[in-house]
LOPAFI-218452 format. One record per residue (C-alpha): residue in three letters; x, y, z. Coordinates in steps of 0.5 Angstrom, whole numbers, plus 500, padded with zeros to 3 digits. Layout:
! LOPAFI-218452
ALAXYZ...
***
This chain:
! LOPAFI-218452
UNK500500500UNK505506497UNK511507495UNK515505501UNK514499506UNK511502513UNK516499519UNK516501525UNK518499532UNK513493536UNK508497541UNK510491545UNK517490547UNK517487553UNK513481551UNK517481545UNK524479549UNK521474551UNK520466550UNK526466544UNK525461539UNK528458533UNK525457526UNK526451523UNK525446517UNK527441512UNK530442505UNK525440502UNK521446504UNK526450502UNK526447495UNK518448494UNK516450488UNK515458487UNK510458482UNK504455486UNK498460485UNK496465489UNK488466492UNK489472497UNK491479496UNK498478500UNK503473502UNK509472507UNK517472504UNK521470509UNK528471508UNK532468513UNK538463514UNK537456514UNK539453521UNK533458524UNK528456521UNK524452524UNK517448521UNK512450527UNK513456527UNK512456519UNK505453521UNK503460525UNK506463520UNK500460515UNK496461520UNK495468519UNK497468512UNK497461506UNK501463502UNK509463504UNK514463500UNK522461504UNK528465502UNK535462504UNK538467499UNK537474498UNK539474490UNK534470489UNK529474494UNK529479491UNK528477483UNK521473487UNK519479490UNK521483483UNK516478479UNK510479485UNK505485481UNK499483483UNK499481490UNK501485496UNK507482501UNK510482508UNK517481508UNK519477515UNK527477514UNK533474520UNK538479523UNK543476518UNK539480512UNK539486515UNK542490509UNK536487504UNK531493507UNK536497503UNK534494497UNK526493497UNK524500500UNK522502495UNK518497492UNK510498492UNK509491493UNK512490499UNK507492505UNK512492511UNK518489514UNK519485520UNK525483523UNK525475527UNK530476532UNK530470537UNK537471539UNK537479541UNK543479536UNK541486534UNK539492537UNK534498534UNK538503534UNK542500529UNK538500523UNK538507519UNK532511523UNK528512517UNK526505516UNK526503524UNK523495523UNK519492528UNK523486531UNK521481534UNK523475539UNK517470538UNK513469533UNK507468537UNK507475537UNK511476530UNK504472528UNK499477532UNK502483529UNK501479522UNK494478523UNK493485525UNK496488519UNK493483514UNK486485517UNK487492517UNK490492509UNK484487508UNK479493510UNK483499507UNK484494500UNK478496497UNK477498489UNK472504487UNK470506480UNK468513479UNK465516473UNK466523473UNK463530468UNK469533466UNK475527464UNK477527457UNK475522452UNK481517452UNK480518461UNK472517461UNK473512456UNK477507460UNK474509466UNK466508464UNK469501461UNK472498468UNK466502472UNK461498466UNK465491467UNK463491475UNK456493473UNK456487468UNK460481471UNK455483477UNK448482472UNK452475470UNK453472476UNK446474478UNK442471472UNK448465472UNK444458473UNK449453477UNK451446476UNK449443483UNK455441484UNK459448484UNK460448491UNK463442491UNK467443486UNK469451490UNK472446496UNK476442492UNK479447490UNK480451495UNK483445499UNK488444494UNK490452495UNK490451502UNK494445503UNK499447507UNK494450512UNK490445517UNK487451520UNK483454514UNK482447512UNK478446518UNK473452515UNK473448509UNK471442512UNK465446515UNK464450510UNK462444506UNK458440512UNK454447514UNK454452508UNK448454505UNK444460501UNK441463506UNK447462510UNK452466505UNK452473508UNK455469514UNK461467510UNK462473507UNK463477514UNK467472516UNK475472516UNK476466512UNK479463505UNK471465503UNK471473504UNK479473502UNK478471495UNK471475494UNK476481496UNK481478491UNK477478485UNK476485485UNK483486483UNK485481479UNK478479475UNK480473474UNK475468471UNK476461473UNK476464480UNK470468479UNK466463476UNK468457482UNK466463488UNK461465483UNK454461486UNK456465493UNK456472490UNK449470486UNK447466494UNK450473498UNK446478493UNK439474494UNK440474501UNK442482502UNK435483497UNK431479503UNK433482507UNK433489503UNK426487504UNK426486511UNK429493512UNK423497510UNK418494515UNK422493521UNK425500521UNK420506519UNK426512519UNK425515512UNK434516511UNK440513514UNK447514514UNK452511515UNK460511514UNK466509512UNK474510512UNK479508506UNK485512504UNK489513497UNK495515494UNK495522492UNK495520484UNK489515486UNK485520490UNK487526485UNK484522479UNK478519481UNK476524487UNK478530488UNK473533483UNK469529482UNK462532485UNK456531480UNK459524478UNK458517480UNK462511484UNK461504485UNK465500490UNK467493486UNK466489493UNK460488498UNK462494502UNK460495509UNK459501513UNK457503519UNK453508523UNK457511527UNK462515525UNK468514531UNK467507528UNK470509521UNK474514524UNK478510528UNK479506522UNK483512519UNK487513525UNK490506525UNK491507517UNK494513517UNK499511522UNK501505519UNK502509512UNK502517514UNK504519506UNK496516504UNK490520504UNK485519509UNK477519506UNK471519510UNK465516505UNK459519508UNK453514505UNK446518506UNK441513504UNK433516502UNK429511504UNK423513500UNK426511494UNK426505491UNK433503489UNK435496485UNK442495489UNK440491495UNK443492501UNK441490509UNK443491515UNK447486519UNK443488526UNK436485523UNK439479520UNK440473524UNK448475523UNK452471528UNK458476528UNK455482534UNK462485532UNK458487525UNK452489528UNK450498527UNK454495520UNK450495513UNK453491507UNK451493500UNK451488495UNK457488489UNK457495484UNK452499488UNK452505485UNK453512489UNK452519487UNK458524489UNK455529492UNK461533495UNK468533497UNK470537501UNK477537506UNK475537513UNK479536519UNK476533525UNK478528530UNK485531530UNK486528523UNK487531517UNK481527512UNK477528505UNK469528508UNK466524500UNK459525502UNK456520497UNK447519495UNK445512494UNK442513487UNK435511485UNK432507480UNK430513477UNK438516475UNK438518469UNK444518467UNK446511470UNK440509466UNK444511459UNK451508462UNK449501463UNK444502456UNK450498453UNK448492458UNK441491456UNK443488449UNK442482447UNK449480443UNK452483449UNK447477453UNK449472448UNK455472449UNK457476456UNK465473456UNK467476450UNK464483452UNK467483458UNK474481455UNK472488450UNK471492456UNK479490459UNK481492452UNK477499452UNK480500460UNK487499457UNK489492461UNK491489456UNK495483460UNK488481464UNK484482457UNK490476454UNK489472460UNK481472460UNK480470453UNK485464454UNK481462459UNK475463456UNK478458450UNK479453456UNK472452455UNK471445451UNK464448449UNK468455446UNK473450442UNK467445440UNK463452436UNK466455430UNK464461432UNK465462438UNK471460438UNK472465432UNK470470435UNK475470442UNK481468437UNK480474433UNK478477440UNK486474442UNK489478435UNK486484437UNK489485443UNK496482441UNK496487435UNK495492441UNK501490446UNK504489438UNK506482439UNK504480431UNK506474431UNK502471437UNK497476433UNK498473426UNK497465430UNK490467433UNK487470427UNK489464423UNK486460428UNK479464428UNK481463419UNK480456421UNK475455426UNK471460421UNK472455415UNK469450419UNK462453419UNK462457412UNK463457405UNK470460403UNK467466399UNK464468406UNK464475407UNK465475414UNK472471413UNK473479409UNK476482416UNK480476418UNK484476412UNK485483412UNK487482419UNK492476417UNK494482412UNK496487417UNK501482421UNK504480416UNK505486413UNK507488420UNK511484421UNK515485414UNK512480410UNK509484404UNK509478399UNK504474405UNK501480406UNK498482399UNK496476399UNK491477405UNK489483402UNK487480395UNK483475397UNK480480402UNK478484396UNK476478392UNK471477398UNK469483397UNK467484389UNK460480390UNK459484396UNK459490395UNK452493397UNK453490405UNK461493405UNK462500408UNK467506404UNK471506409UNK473499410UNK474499401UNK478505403UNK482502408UNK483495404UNK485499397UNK491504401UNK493498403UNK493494396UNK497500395UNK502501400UNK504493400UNK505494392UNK510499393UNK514495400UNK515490395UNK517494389UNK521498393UNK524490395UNK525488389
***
């Protein structure tokens, strides 16, 4: 979270110089494989010398965090930590390496650095007082600490998407794309009717990634006796591997681990809409409001908040917020403390219950929640969208925030009602994945874009209908044309070639743009004589068709002709 890790010395140094202890554990472990997946937002590197690491106190480690990856070399430390983009990390490093903190201060990745000192080999003062580590003597204590900053990094990570009046045209194009893409996977998942074995299929996978850790396998083992529907929103509010991956996905929007926590998601909302009703003849106040912390980077804050009244925001998770304001105050505080260069942000939510909204949202005081920490809280389902009323500096508290006051839009929105039209088409509806993957394209994430239609093709169904997988190989072309990989590109497109001559006669107009696609990498690539061939046959494609085919496309096609011809004479 920022540019730098947040270090700083334990708040409980007594308990910290007691009960030394080793760590310890076989080579084997040492040697595991690094390329394992990862299912959380964060991860533990521990870098330290071999004959002080011990296996037990790996399993609290694990406890607190699944995914550990151990380091006895610091070269190689650094290059895993320089491959990690995606997740963030909690370096935990022995007394031997304490100049590394030198070499990964600056890494965005790497959330804090902890220093495990059982020997009492070191003393605070001989770090460097910029970065002060906190050190400790025990891993019992080690491992509180971890969970308390995990939790708190879990609540602070959470992805707005904002829609706002006076971008640009290239920033309001990507920006109404990602907000579009949480509004429609949301629609998917909801309309999306699942096998009956989804969930057993969910905690099988879930076992495999949570192999090394018994005290989340126990949670799988009871998510798999008890779960039921009407018992989702319990999961959700839960600190397990079920609330860690939903916070997951809506950074990464990887498809198959969506699609396996899909039947959650869909069973969460149905229950907020139950309950959603509940509200309405349980309480008779017409407005609530409530509140919420988070803080931001100033880039982040300066181009999705700062002037952003009279726009749009949707939050890409079940958000919760609560009633009392101390509640998310306090939450600013403890964050502020740990990354003092972030910007705090009150979100003050006013909800006019006289009106109708689609989003559903409930009240956890009012459900048969088991959790009472969560009462006075309310969650909103996925994608509920909000109107930015205001923002406005404020300094209250003895912290220096940004007040954000947020309406809950109606179904009456207008302008949202004209940004979602898109959704409402029946192509996009014939063939959800396909536009999802458009969006990433239009957001400019062109790696996630790649991943997402390669998942797709893993879809027996997909590769078994010519067009379907036409449509995602020409998808894949487009997007290696964009990262200008033409090569790949040029693979994909003959691909969707193949597949379309499959289904169609050889004189088919719709094989036009694929050959004049197949044209432009080879002409790209600087293979003209390949390239004019492509052009060609797309002309000759053309001829019979030429009251369905647009001027420019003719005019695109012939300049190329053209220019092909003149590389080549130009070659001979």
């Amino acid at each position: 979270m920022g540019c730098k890790p947040s270090i700083f010395a334990s708040s409980n140094t007594q308990s910290n110089t007691a009960h030394p202890q080793r760590l310890k554990v076989s080579n084997d472990k040492l040697n595991q494989s690094q390329t394992t997946r990862f299912v959380e937002n964060c991860l533990i590197v521990l870098l330290a010398d071999e004959s002080s690491i011990e296996e037990e106190n790996l399993k609290q480690l694990r406890h607190v965090i699944s995914a550990l990856r151990i380091f006895t070399d610091s070269d190689a430390c650094f290059t895993f930590i320089n491959y990690i983009h995606v997740e963030k990390i909690f370096l935990v490093i022995s007394p031997e390496y304490k100049q590394f903190i030198d070499r990964i201060h600056h890494l965005s990745q790497i959330l804090k650095v902890y220093v495990f000192d059982p020997k009492i080999q070191m003393l605070n003062n001989i770090y460097d007082p910029i970065v002060q580590p906190n050190i400790f003597r025990n891993t019992t204590d080690l491992c509180n600490q971890l969970r308390e900053d995990r939790e708190l990094f879990e609540l602070d990570y959470v992805v707005i998407r904002t829609v706002l009046p006076l971008w640009s045209d290239e920033v309001a194009l990507k920006c109404k794309a990602s907000f579009l893409l949480v509004q429609y996977m949301r629609d998917v998942v909801i309309r999306y009717k699942f096998e009956n074995d989804a969930k057993d299929r969910f905690v099988e996978f879930c076992r495999e990634h949570y192999a090394d850790n018994d005290q989340q396998l126990c949670e799988i083992d009871d998510f798999d006796r008890t779960y039921r529907p009407q018992k989702a929103l319990y999961w959700l509010t839960r600190t397990t591997f079920v609330s860690r991956i939903l916070n997951r996905i809506q950074h990464t929007l990887e498809i198959d681990l969506q699609y396996k926590i899909s039947f959650i998601i869909k069973h969460i909302h149905v229950q907020l809409a139950h309950f959603s009703d509940q509200n309405d003849s349980l309480s008779k106040e017409t407005s609530w409001t409530f509140y919420r912390g988070k803080t931001m980077l100033q880039h982040e804050f300066d181009a999705l908040l700062r002037n952003s009244s009279g726009g749009l925001l949707s939050f890409s998770c079940f958000i919760m917020a609560n009633r009392n304001k101390n509640v998310a105050i306090d939450l600013l505080h403890r964050l502020i403390t740990v990354n003092p260069q972030r910007i705090a942000i009150l979100f003050e939510i006013y909800i006019d219950r006289t009106k109708h909204v689609i989003s559903p949202f409930a009240l956890l005081e009012n459900s048969d929640h088991e959790d009472h920490s969560k009462k006075g809280d309310i969650c909103f389902t996925i994608g509920t969208v909000f109107r930015i009323q205001s923002t406005e500096p404020v300094n209250e508290f003895s912290i220096e925030m940004w007040q954000v006051k947020l309406i809950l839009v109606d179904d009456s929105d207008s302008q949202l009602f004209h940004l979602v039209e898109p959704l409402r088409n029946n192509d996009i509806q014939t063939n959800p994945l396909a536009y999802a993957g458009k969006l990433l394209v239009e957001m400019g994430d062109f790696d996630r874009a790649e991943q997402f239609y390669l998942q797709i093709l893993l879809d027996p169904s997909v590769l078994n209908q010519p067009r379907r997988n036409c449509r995602i190989q020409t998808a894949l072309g487009s997007v290696f044309i964009l990262k200008n990989e033409f090569d790949k590109a040029l693979g994909h497109y003959q691909q969707a070639l193949k597949a379309s001559l499959s289904c169609l006669p050889s004189d088919h107009p719709d094989l036009i743009p694929i050959h004049n696609a197949i044209g432009d990498c080879y002409y790209k690539t600087g293979n003209y004589l390949l390239a004019l061939q492509s052009y060609e046959r797309a002309a000759q494609l053309i001829q019979p068709n030429m009251q369905s085919i647009d001027q420019q496309t003719l005019d695109d096609l012939n300049n190329h002709i053209v220019n092909t011809r003149k590389h080549l004479n130009n070659s001979a």
